[in-house]
N, C-alpha and C positions, 0 to 999 in steps of 0.2 A: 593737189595737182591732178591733174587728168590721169597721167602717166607716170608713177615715181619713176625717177631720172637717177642712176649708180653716177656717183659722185667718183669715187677712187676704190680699188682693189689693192688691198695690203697683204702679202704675204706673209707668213711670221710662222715659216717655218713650221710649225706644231704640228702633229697629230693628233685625234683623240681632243680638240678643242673644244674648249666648254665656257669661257666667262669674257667678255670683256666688260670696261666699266671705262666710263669717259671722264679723263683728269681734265682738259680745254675742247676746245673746237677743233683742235691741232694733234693732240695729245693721248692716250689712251695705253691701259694696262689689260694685257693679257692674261690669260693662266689657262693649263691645259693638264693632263697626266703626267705632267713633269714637275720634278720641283722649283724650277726656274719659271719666275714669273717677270714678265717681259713688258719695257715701254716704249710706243714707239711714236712716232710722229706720221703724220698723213702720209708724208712722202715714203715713207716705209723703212724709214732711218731706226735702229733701237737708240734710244735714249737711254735705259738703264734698264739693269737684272736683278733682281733680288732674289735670292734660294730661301725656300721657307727653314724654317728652324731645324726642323727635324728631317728635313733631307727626304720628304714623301710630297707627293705631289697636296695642292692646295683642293679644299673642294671651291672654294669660291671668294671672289676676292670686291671690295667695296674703296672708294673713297672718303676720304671725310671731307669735311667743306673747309677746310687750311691745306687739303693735297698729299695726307698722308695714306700709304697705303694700309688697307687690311686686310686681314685672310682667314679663313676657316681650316682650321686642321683635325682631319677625323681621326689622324693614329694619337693624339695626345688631347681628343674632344677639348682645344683650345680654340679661343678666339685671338689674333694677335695683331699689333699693330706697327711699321715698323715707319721709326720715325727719326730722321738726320741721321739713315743708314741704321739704327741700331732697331733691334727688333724685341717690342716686348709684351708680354702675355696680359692679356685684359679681361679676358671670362677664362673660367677653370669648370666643365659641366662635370657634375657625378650623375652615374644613372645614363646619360643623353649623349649624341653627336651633333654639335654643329653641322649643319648642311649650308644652307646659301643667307647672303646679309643683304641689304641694305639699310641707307641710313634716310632718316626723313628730315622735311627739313624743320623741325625744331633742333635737331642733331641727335637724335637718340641712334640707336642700331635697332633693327629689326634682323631676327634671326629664325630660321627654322630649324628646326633641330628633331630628331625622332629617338626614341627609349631604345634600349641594350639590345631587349630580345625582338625590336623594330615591329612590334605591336600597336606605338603611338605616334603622334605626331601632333606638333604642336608649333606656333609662331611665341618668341619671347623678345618683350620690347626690356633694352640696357639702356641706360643714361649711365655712363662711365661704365663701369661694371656693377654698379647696382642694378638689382632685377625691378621692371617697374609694372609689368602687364602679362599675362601668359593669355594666346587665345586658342581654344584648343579645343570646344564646346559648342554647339548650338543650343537656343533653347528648349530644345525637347533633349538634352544631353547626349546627342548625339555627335560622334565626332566628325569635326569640320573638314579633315584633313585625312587622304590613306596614312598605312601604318608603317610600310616599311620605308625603306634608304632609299627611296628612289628622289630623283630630285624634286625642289619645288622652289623654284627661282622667288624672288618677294620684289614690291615694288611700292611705294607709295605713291597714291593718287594726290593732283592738286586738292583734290578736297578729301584728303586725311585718309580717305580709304586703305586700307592694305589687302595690294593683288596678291593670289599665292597661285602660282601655273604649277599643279601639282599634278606631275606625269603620271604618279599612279595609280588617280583616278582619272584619267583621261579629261580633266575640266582646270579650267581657272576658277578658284574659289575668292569672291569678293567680298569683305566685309567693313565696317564702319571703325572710324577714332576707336569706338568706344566694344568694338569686339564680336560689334552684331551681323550676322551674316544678312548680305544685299542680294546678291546673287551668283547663280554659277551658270560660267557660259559652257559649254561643252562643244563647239563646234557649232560649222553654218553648214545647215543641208545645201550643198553645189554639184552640180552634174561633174561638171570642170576636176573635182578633186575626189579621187578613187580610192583614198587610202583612209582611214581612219584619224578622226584628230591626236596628232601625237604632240602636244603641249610640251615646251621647253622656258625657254625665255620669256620674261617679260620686263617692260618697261611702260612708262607714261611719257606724253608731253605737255606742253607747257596748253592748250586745250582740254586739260582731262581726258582725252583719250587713252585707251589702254593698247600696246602691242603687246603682242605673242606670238613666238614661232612655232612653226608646224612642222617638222622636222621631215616627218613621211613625206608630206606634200611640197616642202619645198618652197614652202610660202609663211606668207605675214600674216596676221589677223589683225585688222584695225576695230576698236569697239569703242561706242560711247563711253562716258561715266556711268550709266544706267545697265552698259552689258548688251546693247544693239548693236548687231553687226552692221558696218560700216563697209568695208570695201576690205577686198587683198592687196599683198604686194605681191603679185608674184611675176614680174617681168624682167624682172634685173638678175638673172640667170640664176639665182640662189640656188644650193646643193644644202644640205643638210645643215639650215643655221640651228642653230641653239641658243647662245648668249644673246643679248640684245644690251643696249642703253641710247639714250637720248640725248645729247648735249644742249647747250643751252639757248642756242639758235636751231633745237628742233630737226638738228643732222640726226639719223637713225645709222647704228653700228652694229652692224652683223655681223657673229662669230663662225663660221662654216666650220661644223664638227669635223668632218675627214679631210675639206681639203685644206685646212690651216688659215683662209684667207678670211681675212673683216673688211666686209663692204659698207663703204658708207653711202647713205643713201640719203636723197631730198624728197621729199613725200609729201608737204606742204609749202605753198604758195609765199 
């Protein structure tokens, strides 16, 4: 579109807001520094609350493609799923913290996770709870990913790629199926934007494009598959988003870290 067009502004209460993830077109789960993780519908209705286990807020929460929720918990470096209301433990890491999930669409989980003394970092692909891929390397062995607990949202590309918007290298790290690094975007030189790129969120759409929010700046980042910047979003008042997701008609969901609100937005034609 010429002009992305703010669809609806959802309140949901939060502060310190950090993840949405889209259950429908209608639909979608929250999570924030609380341990209540919140679903609401467009109209700004909650549907349903879930408290994580341990009573600490989640670091980040995923669907599965049947509608169950998931969550990452850093005080008991578990993965967890909670499904017909009951909630149950599915990765156990020793050594590592779960950070942020998603899932692709073969159905695996995609995780980021970073080591004790937050020296490493690394993505690890589960099929159930079996370990099935660690990417964590380049081939000169050098590592793909900064070291410590800072976030790094994950997303799979329509063509198998896995985005990691790793805030503490200030870049989106791209790499292939198969574990090989494509490219990293680091920001678009623009007059327009005076802050440095602060990477949070990211997501795709159903075009292989990648978004990522810009938290300082207050804006989108739209990129090819290739990693070419494409255009911003930045007209539909955004404040500090963070989270992002895509539904499946290509609506874009924005999590605005301070001020609570998910805007949903149309961006393509």
């Amino acid at each position: 579109m010429d002009e992305p067009e703010l669809v609806a502004t959802i309140n949901t209460g939060y502060k310190n807001f950090r993840s949405v993830t889209c259950l429908s077109e209608e639909e979608f789960w929250t999570s924030a520094r609380v341990s209540d993780m919140k679903c609401f519908n467009v109209q700004g209705t909650v549907i349903n609350i879930i408290k994580t286990k341990s009573g600490r807020c989640p670091n980040d929460i995923a669907v599965t493609s049947d509608g169950d929720l998931v969550y990452s918990d850093n005080t008991t470096n578990t993965v967890n799923k909670v499904k017909s209301g009951q909630t149950e433990e599915v990765i156990r890491l020793a050594g590592w913290t779960p950070l942020n999930l998603c899932f692709t669409s073969s159905g695996d989980l995609l995780v980021t996770v970073y080591s004790d003394y937050q020296t490493q970092s690394k993505v690890v692909r589960y099929s159930g709870s079996t370990e099935k891929q660690t990417i964590q390397y380049d081939d000169e062995g050098k590592p793909l990913y900064s070291g410590h607990a800072t976030i790094k949202y994950i997303s799979e590309n329509r063509n198998l790629d896995i985005c990691v918007a790793d805030t503490g290298a200030g870049a989106v790290v791209v790499v292939n199926h198969a574990g090989k690094l494509r490219f990293r975007y680091t920001g678009h030189s623009s007059t327009s934007k005076n802050k440095a790129f602060s990477v949070h969120g990211i997501t795709t759409d159903s075009q292989s494009q990648i978004l990522t929010a810009d938290c300082d700046n207050h804006c989108i980042h739209i990129l090819d598959q290739n990693g070419q910047f494409l255009r911003y979003i930045d007209n539909c008042d955004l404040k500090d988003p963070l989270g992002l997701c895509v539904d499946k008609s290509d609506n874009l969901f924005v999590a605005e870290f301070n001020g609570g609100n998910v805007k949903k937005i149309k961006y393509l034609q």
